[in-house]
C-alpha positions as CSV (number, residue, x, y, z in Angstrom):
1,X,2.0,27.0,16.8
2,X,-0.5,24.6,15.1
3,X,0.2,21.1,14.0
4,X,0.1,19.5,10.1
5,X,-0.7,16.5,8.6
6,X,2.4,15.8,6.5
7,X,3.4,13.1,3.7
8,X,2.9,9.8,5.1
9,X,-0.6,10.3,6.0
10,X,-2.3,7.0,5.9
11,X,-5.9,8.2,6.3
12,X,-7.2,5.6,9.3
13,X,-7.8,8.7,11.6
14,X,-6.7,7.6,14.2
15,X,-6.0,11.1,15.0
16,X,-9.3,11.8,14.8
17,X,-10.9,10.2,17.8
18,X,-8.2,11.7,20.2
19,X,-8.5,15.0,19.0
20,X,-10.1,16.9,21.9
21,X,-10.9,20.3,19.8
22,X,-12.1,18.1,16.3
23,X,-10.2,19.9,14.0
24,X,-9.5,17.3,12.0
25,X,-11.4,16.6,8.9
26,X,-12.7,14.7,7.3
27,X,-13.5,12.4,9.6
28,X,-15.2,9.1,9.2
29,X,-19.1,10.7,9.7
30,X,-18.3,12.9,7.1
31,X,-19.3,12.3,3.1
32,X,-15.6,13.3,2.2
33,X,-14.1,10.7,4.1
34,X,-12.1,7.9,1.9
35,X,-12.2,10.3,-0.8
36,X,-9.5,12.4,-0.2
37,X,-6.1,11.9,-0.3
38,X,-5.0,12.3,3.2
39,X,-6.7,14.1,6.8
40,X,-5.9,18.2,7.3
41,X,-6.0,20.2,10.7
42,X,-7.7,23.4,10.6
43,X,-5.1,25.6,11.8
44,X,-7.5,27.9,13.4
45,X,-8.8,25.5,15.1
46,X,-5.8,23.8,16.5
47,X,-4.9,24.2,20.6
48,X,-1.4,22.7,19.8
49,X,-2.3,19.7,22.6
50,X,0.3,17.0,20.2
51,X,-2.4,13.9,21.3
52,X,-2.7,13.7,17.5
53,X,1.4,13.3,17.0
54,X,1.3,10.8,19.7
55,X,-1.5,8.4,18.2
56,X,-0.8,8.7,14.3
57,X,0.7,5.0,13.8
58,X,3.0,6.7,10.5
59,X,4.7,9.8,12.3
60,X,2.7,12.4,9.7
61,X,1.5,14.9,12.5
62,X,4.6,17.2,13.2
63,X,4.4,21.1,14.1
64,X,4.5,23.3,11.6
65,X,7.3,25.5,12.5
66,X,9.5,22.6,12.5
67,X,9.2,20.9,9.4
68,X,11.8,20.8,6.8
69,X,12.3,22.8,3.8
70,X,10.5,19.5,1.6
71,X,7.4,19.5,4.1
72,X,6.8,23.2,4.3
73,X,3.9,22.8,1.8
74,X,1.8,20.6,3.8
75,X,0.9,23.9,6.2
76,X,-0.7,25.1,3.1
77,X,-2.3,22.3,2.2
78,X,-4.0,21.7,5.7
79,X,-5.0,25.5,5.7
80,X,-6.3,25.0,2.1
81,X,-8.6,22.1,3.1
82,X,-10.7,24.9,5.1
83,X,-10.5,27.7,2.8
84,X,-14.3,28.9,1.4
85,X,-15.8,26.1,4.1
86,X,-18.7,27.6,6.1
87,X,-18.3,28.0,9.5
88,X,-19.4,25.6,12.0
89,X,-21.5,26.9,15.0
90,X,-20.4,26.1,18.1
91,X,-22.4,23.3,19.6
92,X,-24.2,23.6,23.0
93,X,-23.2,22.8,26.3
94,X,-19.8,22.7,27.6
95,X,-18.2,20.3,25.1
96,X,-15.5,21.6,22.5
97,X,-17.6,19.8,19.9
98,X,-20.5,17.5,19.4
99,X,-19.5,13.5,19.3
100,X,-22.2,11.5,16.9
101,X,-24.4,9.1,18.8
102,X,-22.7,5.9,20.5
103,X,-22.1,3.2,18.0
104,X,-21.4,-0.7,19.2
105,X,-22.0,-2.4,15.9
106,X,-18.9,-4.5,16.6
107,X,-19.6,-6.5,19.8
108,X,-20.9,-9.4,21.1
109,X,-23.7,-10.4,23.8
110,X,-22.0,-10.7,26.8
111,X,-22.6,-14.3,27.3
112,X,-21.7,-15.3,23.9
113,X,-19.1,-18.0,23.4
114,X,-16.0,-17.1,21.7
115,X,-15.7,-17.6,17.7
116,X,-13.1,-18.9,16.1
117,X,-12.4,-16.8,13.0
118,X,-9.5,-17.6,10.1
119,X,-7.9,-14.6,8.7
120,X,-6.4,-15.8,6.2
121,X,-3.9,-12.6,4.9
122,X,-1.5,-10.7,6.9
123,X,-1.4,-7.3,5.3
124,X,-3.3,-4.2,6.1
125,X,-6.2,-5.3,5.7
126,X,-6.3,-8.7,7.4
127,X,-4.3,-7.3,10.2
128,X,-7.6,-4.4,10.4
129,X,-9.5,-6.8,10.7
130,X,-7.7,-9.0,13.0
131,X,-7.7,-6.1,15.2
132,X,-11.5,-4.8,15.1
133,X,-12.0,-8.8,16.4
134,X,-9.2,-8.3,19.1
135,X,-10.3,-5.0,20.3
136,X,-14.2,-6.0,20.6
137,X,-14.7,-9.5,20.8
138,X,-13.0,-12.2,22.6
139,X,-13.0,-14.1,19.9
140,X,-9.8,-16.3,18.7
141,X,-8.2,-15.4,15.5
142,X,-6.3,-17.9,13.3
143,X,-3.7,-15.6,11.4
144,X,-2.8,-17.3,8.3
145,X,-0.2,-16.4,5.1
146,X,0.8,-18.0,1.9
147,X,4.1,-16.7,3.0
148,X,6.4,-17.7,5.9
149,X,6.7,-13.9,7.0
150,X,3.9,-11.6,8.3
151,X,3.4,-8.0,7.0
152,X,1.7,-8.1,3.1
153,X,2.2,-5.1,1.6
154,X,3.6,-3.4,4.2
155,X,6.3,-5.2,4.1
156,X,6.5,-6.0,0.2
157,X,4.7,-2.8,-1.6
158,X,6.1,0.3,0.5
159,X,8.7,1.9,-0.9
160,X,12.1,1.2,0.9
161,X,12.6,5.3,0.9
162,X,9.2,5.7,2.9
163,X,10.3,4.2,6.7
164,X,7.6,6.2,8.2
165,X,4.8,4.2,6.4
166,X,6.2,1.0,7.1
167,X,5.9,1.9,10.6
168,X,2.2,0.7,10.3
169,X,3.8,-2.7,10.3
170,X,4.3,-1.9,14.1
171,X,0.7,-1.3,15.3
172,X,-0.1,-4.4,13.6
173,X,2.7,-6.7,14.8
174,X,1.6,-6.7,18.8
175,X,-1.5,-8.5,17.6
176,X,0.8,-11.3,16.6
177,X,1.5,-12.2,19.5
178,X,-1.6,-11.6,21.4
179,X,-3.1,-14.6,23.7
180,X,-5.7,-15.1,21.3
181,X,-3.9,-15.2,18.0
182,X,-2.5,-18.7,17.0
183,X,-0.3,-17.9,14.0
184,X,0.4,-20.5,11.0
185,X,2.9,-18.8,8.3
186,X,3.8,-20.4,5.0
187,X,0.4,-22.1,4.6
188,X,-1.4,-21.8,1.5
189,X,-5.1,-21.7,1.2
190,X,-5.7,-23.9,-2.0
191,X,-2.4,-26.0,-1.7
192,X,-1.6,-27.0,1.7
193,X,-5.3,-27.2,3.0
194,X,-8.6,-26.8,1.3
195,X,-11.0,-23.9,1.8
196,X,-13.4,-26.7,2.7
197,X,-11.0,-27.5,5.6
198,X,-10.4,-24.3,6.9
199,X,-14.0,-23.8,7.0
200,X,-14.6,-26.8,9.0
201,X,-12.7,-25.6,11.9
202,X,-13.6,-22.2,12.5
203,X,-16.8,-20.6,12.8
204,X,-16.0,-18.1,9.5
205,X,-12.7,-17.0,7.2
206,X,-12.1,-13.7,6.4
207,X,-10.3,-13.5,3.2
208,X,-7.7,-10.6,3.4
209,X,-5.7,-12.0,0.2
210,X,-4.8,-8.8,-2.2
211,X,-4.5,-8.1,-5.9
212,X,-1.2,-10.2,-6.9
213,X,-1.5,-9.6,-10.4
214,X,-1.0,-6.7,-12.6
215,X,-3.0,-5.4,-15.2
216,X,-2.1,-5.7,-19.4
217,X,-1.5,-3.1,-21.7
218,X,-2.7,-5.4,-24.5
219,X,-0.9,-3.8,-27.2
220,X,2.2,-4.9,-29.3
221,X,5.3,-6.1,-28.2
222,X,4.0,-6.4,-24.4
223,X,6.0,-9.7,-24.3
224,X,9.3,-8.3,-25.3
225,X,12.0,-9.0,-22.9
226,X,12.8,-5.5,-20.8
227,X,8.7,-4.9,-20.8
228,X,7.9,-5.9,-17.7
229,X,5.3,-4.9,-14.9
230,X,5.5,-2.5,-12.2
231,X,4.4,-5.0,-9.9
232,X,7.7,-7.4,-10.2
233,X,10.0,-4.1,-9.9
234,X,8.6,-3.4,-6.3
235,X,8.8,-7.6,-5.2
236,X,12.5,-6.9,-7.1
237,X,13.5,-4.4,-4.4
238,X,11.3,-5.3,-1.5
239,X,12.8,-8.3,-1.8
240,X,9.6,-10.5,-2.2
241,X,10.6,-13.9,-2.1
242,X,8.4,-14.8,-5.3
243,X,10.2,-11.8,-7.2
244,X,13.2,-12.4,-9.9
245,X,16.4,-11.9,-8.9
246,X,16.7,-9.9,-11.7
247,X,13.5,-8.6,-13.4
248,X,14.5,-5.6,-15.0
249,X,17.9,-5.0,-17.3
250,X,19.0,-1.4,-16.5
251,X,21.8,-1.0,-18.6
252,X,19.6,1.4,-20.4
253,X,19.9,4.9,-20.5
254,X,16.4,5.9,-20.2
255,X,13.2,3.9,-18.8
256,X,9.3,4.7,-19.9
257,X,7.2,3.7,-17.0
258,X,3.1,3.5,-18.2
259,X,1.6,5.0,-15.9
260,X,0.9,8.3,-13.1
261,X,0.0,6.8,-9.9
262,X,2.1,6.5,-6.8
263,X,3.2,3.4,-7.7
264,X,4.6,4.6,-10.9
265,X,6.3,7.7,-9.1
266,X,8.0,4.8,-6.6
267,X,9.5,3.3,-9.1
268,X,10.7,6.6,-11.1
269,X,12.1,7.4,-7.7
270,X,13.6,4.5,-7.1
271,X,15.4,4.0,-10.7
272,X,17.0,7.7,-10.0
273,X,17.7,8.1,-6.3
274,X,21.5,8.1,-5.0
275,X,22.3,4.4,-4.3
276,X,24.0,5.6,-1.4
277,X,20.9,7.1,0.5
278,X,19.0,3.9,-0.4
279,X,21.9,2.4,1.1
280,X,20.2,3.3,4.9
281,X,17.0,2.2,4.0
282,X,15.7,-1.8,3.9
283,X,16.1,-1.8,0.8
284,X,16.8,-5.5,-0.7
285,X,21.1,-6.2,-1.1
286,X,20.3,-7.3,-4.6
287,X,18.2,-4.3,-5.8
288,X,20.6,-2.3,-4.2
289,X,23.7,-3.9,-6.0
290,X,22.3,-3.6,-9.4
291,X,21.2,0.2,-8.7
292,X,24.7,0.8,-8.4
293,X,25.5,-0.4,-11.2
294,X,22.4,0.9,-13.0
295,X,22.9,3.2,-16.2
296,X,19.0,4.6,-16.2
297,X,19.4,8.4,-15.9
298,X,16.4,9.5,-17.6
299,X,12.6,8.1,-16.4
300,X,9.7,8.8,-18.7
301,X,5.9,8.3,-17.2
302,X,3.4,8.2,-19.3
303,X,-0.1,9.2,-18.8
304,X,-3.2,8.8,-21.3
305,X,-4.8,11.6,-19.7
306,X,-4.4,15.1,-18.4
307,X,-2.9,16.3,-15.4
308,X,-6.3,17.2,-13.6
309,X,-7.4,13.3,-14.0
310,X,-3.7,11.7,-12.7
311,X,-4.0,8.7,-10.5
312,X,-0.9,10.0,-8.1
313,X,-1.4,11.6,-4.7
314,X,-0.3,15.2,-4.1
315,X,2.1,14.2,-1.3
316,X,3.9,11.4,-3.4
317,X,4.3,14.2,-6.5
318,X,5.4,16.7,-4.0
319,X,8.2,14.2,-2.4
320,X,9.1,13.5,-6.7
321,X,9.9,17.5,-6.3
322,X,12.5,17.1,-3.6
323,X,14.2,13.9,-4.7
324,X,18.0,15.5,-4.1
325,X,19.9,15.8,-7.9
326,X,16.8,14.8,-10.2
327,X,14.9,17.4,-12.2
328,X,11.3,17.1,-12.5
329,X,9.7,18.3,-15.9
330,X,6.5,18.7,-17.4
331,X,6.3,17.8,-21.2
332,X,4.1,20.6,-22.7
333,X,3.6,19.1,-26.0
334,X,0.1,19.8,-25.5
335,X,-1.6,22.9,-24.8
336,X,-4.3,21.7,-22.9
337,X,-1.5,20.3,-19.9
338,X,-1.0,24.1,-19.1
339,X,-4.6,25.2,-18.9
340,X,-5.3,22.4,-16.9
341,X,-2.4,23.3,-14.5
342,X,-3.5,26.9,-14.5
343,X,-7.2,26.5,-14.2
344,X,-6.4,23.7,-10.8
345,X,-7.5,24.7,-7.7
346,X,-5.9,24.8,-4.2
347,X,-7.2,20.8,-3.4
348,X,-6.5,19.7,-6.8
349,X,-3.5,17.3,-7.6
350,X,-2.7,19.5,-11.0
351,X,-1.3,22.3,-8.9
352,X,1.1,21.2,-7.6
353,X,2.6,21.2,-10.8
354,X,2.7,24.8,-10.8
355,X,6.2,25.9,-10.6
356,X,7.7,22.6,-12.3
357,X,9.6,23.5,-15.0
358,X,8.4,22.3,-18.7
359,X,10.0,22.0,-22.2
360,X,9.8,19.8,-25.0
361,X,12.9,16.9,-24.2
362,X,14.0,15.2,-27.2
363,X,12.7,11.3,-26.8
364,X,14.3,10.3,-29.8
365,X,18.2,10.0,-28.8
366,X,20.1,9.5,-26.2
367,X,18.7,11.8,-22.1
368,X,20.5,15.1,-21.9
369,X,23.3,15.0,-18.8
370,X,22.2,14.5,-15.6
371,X,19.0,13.0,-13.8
372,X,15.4,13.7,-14.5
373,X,12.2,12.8,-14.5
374,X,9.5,13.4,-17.8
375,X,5.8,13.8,-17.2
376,X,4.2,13.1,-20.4
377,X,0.6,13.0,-19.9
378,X,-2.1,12.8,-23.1
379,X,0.1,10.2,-24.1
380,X,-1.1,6.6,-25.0
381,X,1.2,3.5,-25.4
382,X,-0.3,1.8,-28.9
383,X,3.0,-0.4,-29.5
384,X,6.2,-1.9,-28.4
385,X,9.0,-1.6,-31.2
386,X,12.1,-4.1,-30.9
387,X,13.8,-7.2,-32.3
388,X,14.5,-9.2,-29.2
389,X,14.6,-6.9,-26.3
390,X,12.4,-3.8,-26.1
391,X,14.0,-0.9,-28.3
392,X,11.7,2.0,-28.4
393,X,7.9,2.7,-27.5
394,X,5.2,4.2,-29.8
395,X,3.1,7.1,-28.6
396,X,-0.1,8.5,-29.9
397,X,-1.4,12.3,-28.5
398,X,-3.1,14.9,-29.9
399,X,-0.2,15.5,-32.3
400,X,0.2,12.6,-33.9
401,X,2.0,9.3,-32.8
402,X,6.2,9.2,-32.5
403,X,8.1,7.1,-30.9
404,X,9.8,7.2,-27.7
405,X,13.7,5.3,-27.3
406,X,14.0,3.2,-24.5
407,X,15.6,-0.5,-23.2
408,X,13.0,-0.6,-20.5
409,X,9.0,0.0,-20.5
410,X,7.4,-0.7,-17.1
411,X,3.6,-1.1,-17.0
412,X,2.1,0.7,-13.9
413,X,-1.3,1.0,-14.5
414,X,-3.1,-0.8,-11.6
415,X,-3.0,-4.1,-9.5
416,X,-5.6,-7.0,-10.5
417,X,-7.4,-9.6,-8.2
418,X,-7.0,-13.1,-8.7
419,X,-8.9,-16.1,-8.1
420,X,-9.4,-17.4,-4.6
421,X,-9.7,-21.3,-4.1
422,X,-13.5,-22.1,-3.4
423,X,-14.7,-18.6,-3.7
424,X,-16.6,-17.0,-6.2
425,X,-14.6,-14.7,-8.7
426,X,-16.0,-11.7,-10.9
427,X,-13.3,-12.0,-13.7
428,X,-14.5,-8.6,-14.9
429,X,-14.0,-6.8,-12.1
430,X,-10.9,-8.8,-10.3
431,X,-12.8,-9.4,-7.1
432,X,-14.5,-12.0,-4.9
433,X,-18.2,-11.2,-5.2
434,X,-19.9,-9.6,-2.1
435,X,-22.0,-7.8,0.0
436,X,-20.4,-5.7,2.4
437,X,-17.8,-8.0,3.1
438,X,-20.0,-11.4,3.0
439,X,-19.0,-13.6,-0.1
440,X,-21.8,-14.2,-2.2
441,X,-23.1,-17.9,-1.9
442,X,-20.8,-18.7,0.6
443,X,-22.1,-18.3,4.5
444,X,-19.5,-17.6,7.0
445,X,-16.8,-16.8,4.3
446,X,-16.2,-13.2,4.2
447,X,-13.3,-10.7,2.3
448,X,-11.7,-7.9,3.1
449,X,-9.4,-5.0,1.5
450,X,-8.3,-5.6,-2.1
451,X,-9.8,-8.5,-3.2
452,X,-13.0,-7.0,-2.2
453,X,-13.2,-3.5,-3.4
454,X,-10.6,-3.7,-6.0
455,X,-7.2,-2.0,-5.8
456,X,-8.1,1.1,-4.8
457,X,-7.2,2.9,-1.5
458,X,-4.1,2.9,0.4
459,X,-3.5,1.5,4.2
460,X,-5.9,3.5,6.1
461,X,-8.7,2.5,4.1
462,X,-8.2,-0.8,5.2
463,X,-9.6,0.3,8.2
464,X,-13.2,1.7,7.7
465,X,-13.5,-1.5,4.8
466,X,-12.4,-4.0,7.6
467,X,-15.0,-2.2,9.8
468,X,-17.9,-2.9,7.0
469,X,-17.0,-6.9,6.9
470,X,-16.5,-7.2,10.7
471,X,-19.7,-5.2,11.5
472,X,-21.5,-8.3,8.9
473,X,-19.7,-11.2,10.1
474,X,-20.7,-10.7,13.9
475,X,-24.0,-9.4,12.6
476,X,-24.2,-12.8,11.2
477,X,-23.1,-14.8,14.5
478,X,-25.8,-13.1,16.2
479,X,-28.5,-14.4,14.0
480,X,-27.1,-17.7,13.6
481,X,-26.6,-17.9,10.1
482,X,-22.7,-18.9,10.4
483,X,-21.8,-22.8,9.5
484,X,-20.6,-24.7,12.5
485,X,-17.1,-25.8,12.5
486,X,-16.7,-29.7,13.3
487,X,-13.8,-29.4,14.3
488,X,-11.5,-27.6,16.9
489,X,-8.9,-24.9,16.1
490,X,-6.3,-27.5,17.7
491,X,-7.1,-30.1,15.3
492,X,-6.2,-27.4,12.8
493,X,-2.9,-26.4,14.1
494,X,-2.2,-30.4,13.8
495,X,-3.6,-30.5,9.8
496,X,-1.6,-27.2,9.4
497,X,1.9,-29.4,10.7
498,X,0.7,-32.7,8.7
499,X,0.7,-31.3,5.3
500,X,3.7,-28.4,6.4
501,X,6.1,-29.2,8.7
502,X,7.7,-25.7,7.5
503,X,5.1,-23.8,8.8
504,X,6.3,-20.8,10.9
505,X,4.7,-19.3,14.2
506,X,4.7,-16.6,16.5
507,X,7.8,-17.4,17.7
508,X,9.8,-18.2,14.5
509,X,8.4,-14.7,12.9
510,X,10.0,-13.5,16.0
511,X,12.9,-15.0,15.7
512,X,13.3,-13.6,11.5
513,X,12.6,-10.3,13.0
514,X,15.5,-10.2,15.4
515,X,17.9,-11.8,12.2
516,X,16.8,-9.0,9.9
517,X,17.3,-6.0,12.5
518,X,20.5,-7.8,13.4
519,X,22.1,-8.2,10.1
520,X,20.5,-4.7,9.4
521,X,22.3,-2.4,12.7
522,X,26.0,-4.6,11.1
523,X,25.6,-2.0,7.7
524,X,24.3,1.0,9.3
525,X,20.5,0.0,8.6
526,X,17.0,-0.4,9.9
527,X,16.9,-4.0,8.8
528,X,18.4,-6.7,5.9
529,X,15.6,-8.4,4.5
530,X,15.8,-12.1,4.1
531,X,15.2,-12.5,0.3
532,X,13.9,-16.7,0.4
533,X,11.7,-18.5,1.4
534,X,14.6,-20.7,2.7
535,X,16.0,-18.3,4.6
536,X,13.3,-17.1,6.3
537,X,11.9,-20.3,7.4
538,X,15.4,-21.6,8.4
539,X,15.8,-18.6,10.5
540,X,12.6,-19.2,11.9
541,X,13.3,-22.4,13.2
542,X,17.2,-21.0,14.3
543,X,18.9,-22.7,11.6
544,X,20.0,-19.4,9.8
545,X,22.7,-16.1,10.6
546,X,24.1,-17.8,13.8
547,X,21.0,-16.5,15.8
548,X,18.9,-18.9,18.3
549,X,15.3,-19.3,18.4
């Protein structure tokens, strides 16, 4: 029996360092590492030991002889990873494999006081970050959030169908409430205090603070009401407190999503999958309500270029396969999709089209019966056609331009960075400029994740990025160049209560956690979000549910 790396893969290997036989790959001295979608075992190589089960923070390691009919792919896939590779001579001595040489870029001297660093951002990346301080320093960490609940994306951009992902949210949460971490929760960087300020009272920041916005289509009709971006959909049933109660009208019968990345096959999957299994996930009460009542039957992504060039991950597409009582089907209305499927190899994304069924679906009128998904690629949006809500969408391919019928257009065609009070900002690119993680003009200010590589890159590579600005920032202790703070961390904590007394800590984020999983284990779930900010910061501070502090 040999293990595989399944679905959920989130590509921060930490399966790598425990694997005593290294027969997982790529690993992070190798070129292909970040580049590919998710880690493979080498079969052949595997002693079946589980130490890689045990440490994956997502559950994706399982055997192979006991995964389920909708996971029996990903033996494949892992074997297919090592196909045509030459084979790797044993090393000498009596080692299973050769380690690279010692690395200790991320300490300190010994006799070197403790910094005080700001994260301000408690998503993936911040939290990476957070950690790689934790783990090899003793510094103190100032975790800080715009919103009064920890957890950024992981929280707010996972799909609610996806549990195993969100269980990265675990590995991160014990550093919340670790001696070293003071914790200040509904502050905002910019409002509440000044950069200036925050800077003043530790030694450096590390900015961990995402791509909020979404980027335009710029064509026709964009502003229409029932156009709206991808972005609000997943707040809408995360239940983001800055999201609309009610962003999307779905009394529609079919929806066009722009886009083919994973976040546009969340939110086909979403728009089609039985309320009732949705029902056991964390899904947000009011997303789930107006699913039930939802009309959408028939999801359309687009995709302005082939198959061999689409954006979505070959785990997410193979999970669109499986999703029970929806059909998945190719739109061959150009002949170059089906070469491009044919001609894929084993690693590439376009294969796993193989076996999907195609046609030419009639766009025009009203979805055929059932549920199904359309992949539509060589197909760009040029205008949106309706009188006060969105009616239809116009296409242009090879073929000509027509025009597709919907209620609903969703634009899914990337996240953007936004301006960061104080900091540089490359409006072109949507980032803060950098150097490997040091903002440009600004000593002892750093950033980390989205805001400084762009939105590329799912949690994992958080990991190895968080690694690059750490590595700098105590690079940067140790020659002296960081500002020194004139103030103390406690004089922070009492600015932080001046300007908000609503700030929530440690404990209070504690204290939403036990509400949530409460309210959640009445209905038969893992959790019930709280959808406000009122309601999270008056269950922070007891006032909510019925349940102490």
């Amino acid at each position: 029996m040999t293990y595989a790396i399944t679905q959920t893969c989130c590509n921060d290997a930490t399966c790598v360092s425990v694997c005593p036989v290294n027969c997982i790959h790529p690993t992070p001295e190798e070129r292909a590492f970040g580049s590919t979608e998710m880690l493979h075992i080498d079969p052949k190589t595997c002693i079946d030991c589980g130490a890689c089960a045990d440490a994956c923070p997502v559950d994706a390691i399982l055997p192979a002889d006991s995964l389920p009919p909708s996971q029996q792919e990903y033996v494949a896939i892992n074997a297919a990873y090592y196909e045509g590779a030459a084979p790797v001579p044993p090393p000498d001595g009596p080692n299973f494999h050769a380690w690279g040489e010692p690395s200790f870029s991320r300490i300190l001297p010994s006799d070197f006081a403790p910094l005080k660093v700001a994260v301000v951002g408690t998503g993936p990346a911040g939290m990476y970050a957070a950690e790689d301080l934790l783990l090899h320093t003793n510094a103190e960490v100032t975790l800080i959030d715009r919103l009064p609940v920890a957890g950024g994306l992981v929280r707010y951009g996972v799909a609610p169908d996806h549990p195993a992902t969100k269980k990265a949210g675990d590995t991160f949460a014990r550093f919340h409430t670790h001696p070293r971490v003071r914790m200040h929760l509904g502050i905002d960087v910019g409002t509440d205090i000044t950069p200036d300020e925050l800077a003043a009272h530790h030694d450096a920041v590390v900015y961990a603070v995402g791509a909020p916005a979404d980027r335009r289509l710029a064509v026709p009709g964009e502003e229409l009401p029932g156009s709206v971006p991808a972005r609000a959909f997943v707040a809408w049933y995360n239940a983001h407190p800055d999201a609309a109660q009610e962003p999307a009208d779905l009394s529609c019968e079919r929806a066009v999503v722009v886009g083919n990345g994973n976040v546009a096959l969340d939110v086909a999957r979403i728009l089609l999958s039985d309320p009732e299994a949705l029902a056991r996930t964390d899904i947000a009460d009011h997303a789930l309500r107006a699913l039930r009542g939802s009309k959408v039957r028939e999801v359309v992504l687009l995709g302005r270029r082939g198959p061999e060039d689409a954006a979505f991950t070959r785990s997410e597409l193979l999970a669109l396969r499986h999703v029970p009582g929806v059909e998945l089907i190719v739109d061959d209305h150009d002949p170059r999709i089906a070469g491009a499927v044919a001609a894929a190899g084993p690693n590439d994304r376009a294969a796993v089209l193989r076996g999907v069924a195609t046609g030419r679906p009639d766009l025009d009128g009203p979805p055929a019966p059932g549920r199904r998904i359309v992949l539509r690629f060589h197909s760009t949006p040029v205008g949106i056609v309706g009188g006060e809500r969105v009616e239809a969408v116009r296409v242009e391919s090879a073929a000509g331009e027509r025009t597709i019928r919907t209620g609903l257009l969703m634009r899914a065609i990337g996240y953007r960075g936004v301006p960061v009070a104080g900091l540089p900002f490359d409006e072109s690119a949507g980032v803060v400029p950098n150097e490997g993680g040091r903002v440009t003009g600004r000593p002892g200010s750093y950033v980390v994740g989205w805001i400084k590589r762009g939105p590329t890159g799912g949690i994992g590579a958080n990991r190895t990025c968080a690694a690059e600005t750490v590595s700098a920032l105590l690079a940067d202790a140790v020659a002296g160049a960081l500002p020194a703070p004139t103030r103390t961390t406690r004089a922070f904590e009492r600015l932080v209560r001046r300007r908000n007394a609503r700030v929530v800590d440690a404990r209070g984020l504690a204290a939403i956690e036990r509400a949530e999983v409460s309210r959640g284990h009445r209905d038969g779930r893992p959790r019930v979000k709280l959808a406000t900010v009122e309601e999270l910061v008056s269950t922070a501070r007891g006032r909510f549910g019925g349940l102490p502090r």
